[in-house]
PDB file of N, H, CA, C and O in Angstrom:
ATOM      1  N   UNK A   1     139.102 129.995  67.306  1.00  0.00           N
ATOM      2  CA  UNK A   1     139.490 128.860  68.110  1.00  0.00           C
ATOM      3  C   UNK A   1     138.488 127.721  67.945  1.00  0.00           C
ATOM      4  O   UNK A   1     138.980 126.620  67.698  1.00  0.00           O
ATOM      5  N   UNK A   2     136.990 127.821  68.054  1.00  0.00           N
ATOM      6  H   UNK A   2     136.590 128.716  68.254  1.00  0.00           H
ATOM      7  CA  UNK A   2     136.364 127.093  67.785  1.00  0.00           C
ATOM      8  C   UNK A   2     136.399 126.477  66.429  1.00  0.00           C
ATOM      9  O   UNK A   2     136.231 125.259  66.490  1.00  0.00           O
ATOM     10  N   UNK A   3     136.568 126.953  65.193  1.00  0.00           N
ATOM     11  H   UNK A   3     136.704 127.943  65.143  1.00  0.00           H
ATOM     12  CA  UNK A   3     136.722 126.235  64.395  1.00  0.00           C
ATOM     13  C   UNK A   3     138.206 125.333  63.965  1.00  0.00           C
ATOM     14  O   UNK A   3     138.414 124.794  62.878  1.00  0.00           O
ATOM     15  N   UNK A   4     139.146 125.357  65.179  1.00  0.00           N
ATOM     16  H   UNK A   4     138.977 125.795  66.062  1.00  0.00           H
ATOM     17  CA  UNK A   4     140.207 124.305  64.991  1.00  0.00           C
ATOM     18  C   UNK A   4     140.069 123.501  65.632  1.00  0.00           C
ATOM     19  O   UNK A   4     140.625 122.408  65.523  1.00  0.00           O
ATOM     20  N   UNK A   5     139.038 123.932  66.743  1.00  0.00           N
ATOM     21  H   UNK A   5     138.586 124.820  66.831  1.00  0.00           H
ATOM     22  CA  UNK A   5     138.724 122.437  67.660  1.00  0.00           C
ATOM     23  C   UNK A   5     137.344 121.889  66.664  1.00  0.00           C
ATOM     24  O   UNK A   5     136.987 120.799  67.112  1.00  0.00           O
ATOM     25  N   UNK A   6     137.015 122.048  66.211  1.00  0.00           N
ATOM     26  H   UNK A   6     137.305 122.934  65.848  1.00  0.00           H
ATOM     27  CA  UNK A   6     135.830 121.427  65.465  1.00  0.00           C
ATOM     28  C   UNK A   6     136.978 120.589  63.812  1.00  0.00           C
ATOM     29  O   UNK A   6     136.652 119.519  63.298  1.00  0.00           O
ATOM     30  N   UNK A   7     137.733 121.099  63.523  1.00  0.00           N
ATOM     31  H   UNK A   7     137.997 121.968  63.940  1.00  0.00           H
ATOM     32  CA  UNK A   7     138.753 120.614  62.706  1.00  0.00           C
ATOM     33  C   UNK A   7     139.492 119.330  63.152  1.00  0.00           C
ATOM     34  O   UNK A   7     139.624 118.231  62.613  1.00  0.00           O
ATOM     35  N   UNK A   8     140.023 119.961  64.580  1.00  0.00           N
ATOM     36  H   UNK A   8     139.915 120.853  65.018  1.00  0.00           H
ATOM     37  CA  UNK A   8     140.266 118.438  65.492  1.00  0.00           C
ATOM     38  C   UNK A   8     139.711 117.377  65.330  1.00  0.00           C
ATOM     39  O   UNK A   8     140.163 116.402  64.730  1.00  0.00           O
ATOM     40  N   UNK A   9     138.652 117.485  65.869  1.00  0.00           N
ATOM     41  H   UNK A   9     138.284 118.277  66.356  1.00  0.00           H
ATOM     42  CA  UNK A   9     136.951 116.867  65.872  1.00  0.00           C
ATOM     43  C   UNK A   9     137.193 115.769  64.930  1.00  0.00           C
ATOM     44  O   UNK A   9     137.429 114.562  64.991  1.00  0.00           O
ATOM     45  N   UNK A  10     137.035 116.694  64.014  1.00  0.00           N
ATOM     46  H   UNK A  10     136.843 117.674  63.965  1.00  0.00           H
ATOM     47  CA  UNK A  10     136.761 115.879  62.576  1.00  0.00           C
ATOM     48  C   UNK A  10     137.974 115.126  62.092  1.00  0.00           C
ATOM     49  O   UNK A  10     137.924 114.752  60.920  1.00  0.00           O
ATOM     50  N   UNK A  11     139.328 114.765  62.964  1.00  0.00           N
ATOM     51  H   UNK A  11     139.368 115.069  63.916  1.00  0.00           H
ATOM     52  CA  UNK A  11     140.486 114.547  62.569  1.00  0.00           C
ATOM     53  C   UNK A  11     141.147 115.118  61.343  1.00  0.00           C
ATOM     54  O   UNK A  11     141.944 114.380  60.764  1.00  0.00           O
ATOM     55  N   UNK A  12     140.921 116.388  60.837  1.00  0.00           N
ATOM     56  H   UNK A  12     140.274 116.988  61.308  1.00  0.00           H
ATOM     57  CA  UNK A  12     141.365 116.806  60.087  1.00  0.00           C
ATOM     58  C   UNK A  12     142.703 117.807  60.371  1.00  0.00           C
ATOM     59  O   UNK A  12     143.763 117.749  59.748  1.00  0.00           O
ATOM     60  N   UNK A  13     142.506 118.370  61.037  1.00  0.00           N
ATOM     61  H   UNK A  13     141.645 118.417  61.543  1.00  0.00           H
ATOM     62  CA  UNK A  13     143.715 119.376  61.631  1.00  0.00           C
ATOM     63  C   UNK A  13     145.302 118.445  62.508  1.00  0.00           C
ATOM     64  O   UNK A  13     145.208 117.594  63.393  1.00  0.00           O
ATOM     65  N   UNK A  14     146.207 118.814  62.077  1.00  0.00           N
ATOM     66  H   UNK A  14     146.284 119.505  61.358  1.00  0.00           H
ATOM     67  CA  UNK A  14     147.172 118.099  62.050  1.00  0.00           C
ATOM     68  C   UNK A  14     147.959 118.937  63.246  1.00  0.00           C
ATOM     69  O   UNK A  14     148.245 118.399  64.316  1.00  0.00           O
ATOM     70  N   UNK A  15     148.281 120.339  62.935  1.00  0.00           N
ATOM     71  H   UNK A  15     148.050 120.777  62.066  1.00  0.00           H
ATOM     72  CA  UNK A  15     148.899 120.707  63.797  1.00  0.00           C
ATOM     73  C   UNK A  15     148.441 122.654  63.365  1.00  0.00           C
ATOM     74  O   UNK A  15     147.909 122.952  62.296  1.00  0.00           O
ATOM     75  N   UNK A  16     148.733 123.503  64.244  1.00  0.00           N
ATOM     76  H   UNK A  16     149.166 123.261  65.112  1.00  0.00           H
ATOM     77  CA  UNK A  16     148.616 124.795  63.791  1.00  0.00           C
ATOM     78  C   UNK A  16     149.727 125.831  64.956  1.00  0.00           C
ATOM     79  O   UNK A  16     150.302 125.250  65.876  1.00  0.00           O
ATOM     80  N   UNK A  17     149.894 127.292  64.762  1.00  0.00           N
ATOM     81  H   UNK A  17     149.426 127.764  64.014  1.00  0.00           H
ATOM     82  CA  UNK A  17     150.325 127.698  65.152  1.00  0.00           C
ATOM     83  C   UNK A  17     151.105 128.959  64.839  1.00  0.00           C
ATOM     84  O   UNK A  17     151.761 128.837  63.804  1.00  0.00           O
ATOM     85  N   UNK A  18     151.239 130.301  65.519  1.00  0.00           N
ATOM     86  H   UNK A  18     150.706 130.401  66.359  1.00  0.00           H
ATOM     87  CA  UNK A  18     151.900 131.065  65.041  1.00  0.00           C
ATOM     88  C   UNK A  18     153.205 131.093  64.674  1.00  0.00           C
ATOM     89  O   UNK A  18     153.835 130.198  65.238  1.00  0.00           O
ATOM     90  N   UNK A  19     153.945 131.856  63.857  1.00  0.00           N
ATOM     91  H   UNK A  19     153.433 132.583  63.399  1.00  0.00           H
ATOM     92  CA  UNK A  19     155.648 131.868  63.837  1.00  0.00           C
ATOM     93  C   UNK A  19     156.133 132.716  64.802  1.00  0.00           C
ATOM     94  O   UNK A  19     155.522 133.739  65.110  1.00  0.00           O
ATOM     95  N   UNK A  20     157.144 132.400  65.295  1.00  0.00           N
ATOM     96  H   UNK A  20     157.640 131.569  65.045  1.00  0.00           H
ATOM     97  CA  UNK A  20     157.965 132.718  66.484  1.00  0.00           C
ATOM     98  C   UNK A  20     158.695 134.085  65.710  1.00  0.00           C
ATOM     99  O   UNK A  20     158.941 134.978  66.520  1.00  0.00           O
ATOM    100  N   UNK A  21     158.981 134.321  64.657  1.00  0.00           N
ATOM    101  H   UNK A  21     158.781 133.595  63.998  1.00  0.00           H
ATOM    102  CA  UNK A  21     159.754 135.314  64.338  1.00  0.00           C
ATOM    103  C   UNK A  21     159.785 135.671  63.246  1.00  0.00           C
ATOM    104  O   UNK A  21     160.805 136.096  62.703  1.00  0.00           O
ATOM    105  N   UNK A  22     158.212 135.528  62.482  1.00  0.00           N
ATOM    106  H   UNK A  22     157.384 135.183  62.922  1.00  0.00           H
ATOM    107  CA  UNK A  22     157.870 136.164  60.924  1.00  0.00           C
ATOM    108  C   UNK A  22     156.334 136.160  61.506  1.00  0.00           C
ATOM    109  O   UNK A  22     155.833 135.401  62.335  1.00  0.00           O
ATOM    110  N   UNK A  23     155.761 137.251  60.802  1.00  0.00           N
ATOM    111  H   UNK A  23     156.168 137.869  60.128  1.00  0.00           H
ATOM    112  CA  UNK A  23     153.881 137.401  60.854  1.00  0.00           C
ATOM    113  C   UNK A  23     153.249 136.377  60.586  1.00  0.00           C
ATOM    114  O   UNK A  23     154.042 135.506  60.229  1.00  0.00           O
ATOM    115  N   UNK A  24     152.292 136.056  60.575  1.00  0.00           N
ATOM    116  H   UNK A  24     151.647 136.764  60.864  1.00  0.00           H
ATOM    117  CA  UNK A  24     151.742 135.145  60.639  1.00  0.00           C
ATOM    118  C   UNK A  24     151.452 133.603  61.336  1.00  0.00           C
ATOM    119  O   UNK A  24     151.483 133.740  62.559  1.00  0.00           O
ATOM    120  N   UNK A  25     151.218 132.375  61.001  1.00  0.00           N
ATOM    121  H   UNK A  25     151.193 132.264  60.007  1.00  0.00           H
ATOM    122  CA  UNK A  25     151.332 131.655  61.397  1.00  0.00           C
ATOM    123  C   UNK A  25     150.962 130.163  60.673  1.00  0.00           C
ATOM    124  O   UNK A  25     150.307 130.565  59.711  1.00  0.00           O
ATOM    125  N   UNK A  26     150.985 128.715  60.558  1.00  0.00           N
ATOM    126  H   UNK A  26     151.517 128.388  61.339  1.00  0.00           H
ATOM    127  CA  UNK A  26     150.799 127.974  59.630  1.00  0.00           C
ATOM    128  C   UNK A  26     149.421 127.043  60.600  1.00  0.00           C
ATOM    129  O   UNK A  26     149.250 126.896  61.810  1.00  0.00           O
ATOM    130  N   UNK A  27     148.640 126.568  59.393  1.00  0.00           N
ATOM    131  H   UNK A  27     148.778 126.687  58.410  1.00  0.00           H
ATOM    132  CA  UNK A  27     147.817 125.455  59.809  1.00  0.00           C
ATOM    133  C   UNK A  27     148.177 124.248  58.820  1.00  0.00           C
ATOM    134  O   UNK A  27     148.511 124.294  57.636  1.00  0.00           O
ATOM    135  N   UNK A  28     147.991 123.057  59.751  1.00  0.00           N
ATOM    136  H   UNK A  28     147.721 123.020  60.713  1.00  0.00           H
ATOM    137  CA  UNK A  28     148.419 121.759  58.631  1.00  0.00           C
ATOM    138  C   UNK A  28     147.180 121.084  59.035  1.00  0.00           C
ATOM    139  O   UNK A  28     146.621 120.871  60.111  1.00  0.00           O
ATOM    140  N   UNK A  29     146.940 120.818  57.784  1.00  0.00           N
ATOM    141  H   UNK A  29     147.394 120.991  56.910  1.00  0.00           H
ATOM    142  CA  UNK A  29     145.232 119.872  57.884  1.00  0.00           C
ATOM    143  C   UNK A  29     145.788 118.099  57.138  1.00  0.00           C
ATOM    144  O   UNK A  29     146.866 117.803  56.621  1.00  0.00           O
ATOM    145  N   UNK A  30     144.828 117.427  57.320  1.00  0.00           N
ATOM    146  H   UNK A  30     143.953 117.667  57.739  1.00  0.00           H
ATOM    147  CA  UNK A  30     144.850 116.295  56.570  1.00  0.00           C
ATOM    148  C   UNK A  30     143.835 116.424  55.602  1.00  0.00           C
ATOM    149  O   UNK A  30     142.755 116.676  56.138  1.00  0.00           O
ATOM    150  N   UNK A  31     143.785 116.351  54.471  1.00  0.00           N
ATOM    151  H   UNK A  31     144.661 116.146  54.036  1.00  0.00           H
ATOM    152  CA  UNK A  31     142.430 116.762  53.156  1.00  0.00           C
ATOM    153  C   UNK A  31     142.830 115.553  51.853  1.00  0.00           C
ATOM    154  O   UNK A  31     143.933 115.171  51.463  1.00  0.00           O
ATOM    155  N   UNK A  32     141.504 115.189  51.428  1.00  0.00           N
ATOM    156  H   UNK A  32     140.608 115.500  51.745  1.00  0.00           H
ATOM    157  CA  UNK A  32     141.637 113.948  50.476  1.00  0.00           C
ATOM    158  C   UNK A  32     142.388 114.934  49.244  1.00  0.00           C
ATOM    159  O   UNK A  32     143.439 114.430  48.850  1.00  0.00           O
ATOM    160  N   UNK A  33     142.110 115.938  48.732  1.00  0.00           N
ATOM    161  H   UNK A  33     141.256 116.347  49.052  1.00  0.00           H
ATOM    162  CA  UNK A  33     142.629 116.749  47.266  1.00  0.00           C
ATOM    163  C   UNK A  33     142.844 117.937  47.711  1.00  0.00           C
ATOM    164  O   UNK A  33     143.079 118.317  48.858  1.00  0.00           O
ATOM    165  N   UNK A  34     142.769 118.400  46.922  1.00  0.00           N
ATOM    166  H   UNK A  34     142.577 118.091  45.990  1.00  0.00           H
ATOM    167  CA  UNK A  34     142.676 120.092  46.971  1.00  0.00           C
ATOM    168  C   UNK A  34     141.711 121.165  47.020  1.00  0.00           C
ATOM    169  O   UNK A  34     141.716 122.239  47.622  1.00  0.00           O
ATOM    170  N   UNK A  35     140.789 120.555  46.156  1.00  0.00           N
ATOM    171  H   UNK A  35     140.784 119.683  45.667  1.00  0.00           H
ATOM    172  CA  UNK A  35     139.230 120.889  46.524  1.00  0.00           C
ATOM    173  C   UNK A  35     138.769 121.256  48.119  1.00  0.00           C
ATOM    174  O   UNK A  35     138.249 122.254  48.617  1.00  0.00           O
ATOM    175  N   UNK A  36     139.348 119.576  48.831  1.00  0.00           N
ATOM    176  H   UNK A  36     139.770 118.764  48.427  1.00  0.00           H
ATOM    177  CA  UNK A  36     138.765 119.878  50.077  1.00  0.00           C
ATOM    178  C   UNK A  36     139.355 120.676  51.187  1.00  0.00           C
ATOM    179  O   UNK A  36     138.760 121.203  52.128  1.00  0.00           O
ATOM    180  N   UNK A  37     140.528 120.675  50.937  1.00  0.00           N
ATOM    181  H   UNK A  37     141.011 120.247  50.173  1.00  0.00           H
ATOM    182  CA  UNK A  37     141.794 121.451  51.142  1.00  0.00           C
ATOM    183  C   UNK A  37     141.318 123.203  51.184  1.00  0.00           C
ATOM    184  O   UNK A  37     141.322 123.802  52.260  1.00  0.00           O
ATOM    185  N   UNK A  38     140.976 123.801  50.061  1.00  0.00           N
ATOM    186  H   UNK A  38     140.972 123.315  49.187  1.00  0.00           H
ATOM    187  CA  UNK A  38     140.712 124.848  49.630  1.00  0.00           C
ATOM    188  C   UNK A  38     139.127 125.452  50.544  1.00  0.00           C
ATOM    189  O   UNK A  38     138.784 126.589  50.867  1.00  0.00           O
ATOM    190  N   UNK A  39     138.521 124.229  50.714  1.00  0.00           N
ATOM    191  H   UNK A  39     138.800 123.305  50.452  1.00  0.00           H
ATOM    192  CA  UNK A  39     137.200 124.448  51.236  1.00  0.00           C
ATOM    193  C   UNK A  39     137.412 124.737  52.385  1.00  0.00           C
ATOM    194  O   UNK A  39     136.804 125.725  52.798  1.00  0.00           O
ATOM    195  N   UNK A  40     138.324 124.025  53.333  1.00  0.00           N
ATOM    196  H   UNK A  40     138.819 123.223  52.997  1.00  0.00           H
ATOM    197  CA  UNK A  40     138.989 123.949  54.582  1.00  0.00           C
ATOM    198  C   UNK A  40     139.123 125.114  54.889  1.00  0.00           C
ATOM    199  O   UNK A  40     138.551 125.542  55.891  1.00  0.00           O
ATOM    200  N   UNK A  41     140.033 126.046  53.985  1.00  0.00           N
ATOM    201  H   UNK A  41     140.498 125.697  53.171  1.00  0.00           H
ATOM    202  CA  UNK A  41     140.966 127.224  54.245  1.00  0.00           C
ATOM    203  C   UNK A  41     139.790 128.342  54.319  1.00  0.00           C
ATOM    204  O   UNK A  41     139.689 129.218  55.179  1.00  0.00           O
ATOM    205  N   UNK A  42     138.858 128.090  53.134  1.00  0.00           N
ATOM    206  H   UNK A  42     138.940 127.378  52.436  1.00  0.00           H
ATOM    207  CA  UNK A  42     137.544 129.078  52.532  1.00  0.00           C
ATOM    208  C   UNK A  42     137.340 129.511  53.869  1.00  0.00           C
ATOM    209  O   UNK A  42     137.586 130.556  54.472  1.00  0.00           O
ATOM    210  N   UNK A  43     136.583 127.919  54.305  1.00  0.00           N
ATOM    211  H   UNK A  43     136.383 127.070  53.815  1.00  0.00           H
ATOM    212  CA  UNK A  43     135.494 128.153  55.190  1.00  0.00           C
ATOM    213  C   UNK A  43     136.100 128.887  57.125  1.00  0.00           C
ATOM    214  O   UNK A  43     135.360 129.452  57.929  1.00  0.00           O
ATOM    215  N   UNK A  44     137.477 128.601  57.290  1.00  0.00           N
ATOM    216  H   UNK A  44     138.079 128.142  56.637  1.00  0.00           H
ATOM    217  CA  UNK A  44     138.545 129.116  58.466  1.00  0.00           C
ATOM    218  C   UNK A  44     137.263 130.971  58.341  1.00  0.00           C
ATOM    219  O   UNK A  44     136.809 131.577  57.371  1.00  0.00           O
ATOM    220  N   UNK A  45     137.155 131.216  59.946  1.00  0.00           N
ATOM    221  H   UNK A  45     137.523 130.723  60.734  1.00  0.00           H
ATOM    222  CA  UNK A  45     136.600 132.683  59.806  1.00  0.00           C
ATOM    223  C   UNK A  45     137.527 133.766  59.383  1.00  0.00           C
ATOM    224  O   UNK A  45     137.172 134.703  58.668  1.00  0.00           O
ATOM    225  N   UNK A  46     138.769 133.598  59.867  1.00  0.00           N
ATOM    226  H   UNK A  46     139.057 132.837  60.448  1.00  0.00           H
ATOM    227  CA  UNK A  46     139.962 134.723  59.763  1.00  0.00           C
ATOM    228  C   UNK A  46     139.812 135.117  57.979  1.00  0.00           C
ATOM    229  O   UNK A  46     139.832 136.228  57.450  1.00  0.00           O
ATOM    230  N   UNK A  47     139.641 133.566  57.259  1.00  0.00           N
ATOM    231  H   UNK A  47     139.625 132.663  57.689  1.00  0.00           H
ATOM    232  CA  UNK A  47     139.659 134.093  56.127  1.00  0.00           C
ATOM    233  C   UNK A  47     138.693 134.399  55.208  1.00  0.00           C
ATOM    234  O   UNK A  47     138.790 135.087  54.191  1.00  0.00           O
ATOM    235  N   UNK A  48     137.608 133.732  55.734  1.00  0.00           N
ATOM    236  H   UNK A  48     137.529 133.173  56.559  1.00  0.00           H
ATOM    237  CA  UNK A  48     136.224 134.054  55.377  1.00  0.00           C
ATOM    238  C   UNK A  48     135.736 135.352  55.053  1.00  0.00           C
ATOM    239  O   UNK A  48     135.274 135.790  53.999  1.00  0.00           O
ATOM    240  N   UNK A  49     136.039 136.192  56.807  1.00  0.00           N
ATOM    241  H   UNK A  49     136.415 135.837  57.663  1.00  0.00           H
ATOM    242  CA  UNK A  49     135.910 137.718  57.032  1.00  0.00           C
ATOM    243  C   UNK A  49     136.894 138.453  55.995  1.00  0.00           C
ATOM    244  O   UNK A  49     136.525 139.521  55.507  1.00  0.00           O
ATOM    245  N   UNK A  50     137.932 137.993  55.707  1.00  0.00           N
ATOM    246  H   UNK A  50     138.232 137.125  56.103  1.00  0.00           H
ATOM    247  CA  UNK A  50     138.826 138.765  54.860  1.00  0.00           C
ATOM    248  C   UNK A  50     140.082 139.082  55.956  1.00  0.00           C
ATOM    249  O   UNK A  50     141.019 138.446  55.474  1.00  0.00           O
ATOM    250  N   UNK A  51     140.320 139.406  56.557  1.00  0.00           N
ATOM    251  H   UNK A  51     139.558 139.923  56.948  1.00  0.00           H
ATOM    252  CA  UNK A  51     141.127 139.658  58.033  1.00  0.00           C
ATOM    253  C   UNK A  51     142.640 138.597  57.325  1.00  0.00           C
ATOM    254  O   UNK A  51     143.695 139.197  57.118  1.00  0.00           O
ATOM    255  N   UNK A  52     142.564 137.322  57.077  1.00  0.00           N
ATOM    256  H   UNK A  52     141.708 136.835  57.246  1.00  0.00           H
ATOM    257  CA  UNK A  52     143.834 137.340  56.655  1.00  0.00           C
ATOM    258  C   UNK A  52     143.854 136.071  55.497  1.00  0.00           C
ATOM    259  O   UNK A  52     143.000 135.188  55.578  1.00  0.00           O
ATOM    260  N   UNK A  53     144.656 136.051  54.661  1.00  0.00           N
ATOM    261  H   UNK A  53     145.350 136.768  54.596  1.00  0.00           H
ATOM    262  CA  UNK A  53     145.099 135.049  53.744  1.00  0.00           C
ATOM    263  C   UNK A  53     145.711 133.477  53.906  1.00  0.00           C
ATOM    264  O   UNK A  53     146.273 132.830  54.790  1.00  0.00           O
ATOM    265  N   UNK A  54     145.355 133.305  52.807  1.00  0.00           N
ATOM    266  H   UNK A  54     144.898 133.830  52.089  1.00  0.00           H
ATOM    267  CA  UNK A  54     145.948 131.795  52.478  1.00  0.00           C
ATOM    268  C   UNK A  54     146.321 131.298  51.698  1.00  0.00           C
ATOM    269  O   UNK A  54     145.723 131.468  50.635  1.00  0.00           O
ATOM    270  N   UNK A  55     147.696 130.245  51.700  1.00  0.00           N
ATOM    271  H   UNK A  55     148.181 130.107  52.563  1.00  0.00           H
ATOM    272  CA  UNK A  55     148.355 129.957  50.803  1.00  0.00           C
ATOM    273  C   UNK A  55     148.138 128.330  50.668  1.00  0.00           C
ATOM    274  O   UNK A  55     148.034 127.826  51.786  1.00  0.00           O
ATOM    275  N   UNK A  56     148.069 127.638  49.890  1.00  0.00           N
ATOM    276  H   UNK A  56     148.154 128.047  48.982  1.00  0.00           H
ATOM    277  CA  UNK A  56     148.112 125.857  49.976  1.00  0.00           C
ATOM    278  C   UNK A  56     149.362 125.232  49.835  1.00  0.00           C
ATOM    279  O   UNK A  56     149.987 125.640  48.855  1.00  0.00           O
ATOM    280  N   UNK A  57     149.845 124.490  50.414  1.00  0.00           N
ATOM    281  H   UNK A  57     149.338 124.159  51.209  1.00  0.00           H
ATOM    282  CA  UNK A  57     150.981 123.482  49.665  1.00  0.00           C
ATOM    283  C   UNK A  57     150.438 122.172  49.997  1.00  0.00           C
ATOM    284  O   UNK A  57     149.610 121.994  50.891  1.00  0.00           O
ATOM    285  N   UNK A  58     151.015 121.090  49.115  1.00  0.00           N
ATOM    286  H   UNK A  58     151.688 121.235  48.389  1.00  0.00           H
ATOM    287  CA  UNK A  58     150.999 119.918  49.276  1.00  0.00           C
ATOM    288  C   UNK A  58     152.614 119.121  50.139  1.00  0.00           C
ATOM    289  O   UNK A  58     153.665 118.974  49.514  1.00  0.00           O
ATOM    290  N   UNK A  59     152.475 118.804  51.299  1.00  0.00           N
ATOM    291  H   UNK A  59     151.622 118.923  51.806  1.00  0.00           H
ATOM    292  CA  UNK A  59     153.494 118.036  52.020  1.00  0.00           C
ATOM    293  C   UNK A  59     153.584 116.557  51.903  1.00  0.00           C
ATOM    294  O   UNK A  59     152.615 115.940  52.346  1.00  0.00           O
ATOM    295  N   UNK A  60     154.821 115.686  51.257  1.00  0.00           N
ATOM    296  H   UNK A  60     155.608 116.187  50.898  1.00  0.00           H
ATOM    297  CA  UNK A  60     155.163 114.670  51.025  1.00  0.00           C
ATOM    298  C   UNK A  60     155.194 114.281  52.812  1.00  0.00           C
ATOM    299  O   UNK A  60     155.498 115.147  53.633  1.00  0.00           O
ATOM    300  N   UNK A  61     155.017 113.587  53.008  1.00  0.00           N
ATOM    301  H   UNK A  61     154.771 112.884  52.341  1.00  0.00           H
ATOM    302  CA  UNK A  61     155.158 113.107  54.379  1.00  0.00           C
ATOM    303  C   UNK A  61     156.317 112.121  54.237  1.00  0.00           C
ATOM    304  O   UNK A  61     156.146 111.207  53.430  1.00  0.00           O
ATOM    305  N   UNK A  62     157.726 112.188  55.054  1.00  0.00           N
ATOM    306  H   UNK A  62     157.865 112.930  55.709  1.00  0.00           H
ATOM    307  CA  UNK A  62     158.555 111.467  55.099  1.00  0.00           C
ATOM    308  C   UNK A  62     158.649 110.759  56.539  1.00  0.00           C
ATOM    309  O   UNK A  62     158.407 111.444  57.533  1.00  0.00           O
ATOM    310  N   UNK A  63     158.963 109.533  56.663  1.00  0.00           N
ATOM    311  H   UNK A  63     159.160 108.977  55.856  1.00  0.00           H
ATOM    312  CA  UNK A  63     158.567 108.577  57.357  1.00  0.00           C
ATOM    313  C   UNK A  63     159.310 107.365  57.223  1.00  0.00           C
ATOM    314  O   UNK A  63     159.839 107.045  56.158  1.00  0.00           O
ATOM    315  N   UNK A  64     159.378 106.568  58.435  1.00  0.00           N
ATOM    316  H   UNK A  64     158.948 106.828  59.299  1.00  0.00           H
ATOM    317  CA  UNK A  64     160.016 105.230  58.056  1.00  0.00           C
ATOM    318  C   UNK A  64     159.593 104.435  57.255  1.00  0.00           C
ATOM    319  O   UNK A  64     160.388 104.178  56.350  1.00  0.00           O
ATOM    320  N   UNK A  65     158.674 103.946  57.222  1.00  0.00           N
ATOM    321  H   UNK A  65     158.029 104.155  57.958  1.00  0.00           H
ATOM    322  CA  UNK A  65     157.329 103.552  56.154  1.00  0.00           C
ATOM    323  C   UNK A  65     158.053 103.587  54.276  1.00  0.00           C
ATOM    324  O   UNK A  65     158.251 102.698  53.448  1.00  0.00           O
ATOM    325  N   UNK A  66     158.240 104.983  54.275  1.00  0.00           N
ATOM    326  H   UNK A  66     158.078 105.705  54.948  1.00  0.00           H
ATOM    327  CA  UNK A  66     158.821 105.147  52.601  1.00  0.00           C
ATOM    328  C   UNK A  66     160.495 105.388  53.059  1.00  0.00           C
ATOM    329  O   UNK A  66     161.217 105.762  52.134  1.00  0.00           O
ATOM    330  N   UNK A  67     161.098 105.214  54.302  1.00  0.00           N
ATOM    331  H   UNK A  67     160.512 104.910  55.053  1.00  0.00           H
ATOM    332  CA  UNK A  67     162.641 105.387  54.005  1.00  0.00           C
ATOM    333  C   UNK A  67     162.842 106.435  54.375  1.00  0.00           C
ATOM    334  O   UNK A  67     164.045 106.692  54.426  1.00  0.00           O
ATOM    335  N   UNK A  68     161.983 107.466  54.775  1.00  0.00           N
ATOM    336  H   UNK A  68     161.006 107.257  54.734  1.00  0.00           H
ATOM    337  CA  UNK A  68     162.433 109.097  54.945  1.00  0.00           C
ATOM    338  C   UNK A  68     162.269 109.709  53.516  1.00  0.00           C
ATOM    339  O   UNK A  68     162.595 110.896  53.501  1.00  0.00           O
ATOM    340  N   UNK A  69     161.872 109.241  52.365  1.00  0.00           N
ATOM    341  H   UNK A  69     161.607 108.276  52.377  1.00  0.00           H
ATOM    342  CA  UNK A  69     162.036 109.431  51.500  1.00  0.00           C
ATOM    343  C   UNK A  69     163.648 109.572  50.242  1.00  0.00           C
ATOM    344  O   UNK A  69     164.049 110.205  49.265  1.00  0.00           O
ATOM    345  N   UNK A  70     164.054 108.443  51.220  1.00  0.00           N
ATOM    346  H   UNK A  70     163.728 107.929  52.013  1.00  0.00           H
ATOM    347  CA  UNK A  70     165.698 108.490  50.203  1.00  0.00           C
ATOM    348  C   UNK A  70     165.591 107.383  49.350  1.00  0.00           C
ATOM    349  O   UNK A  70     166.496 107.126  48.556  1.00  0.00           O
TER     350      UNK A  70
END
């Protein structure tokens, strides 16, 4: 817990949370690349300790701004 409020903090953490009806759960960060992205996930304790995994994607953000993306 402390390290998503310290993620907060840093305006990096976007949103997080378990799934309602599959294992696990998702974190969405804001990160300049992937590098920092990856460092993000590294440094999380759950995955640090080994206790649980991580996957990356990159999210297009759709928005009025670009149209929703159409």
């Amino acid at each position: 817990m402390e390290y998503l409020k310290e993620l907060s903090r840093q305006e990096k953490l976007v949103l997080c949370g378990p799934f309602k009806d599959y294992p696990g759960g998702m974190v969405i960060i804001c990160a300049q690349d992937l590098i920092e992205a990856t460092n993000i996930a590294k440094s999380d304790p759950f995955i640090a300790s080994g206790c649980k995994s991580f996957e990356i994607r990159t999210l297009e953000l759709a928005n009025e701004e670009n149209n929703y993306l159409l």
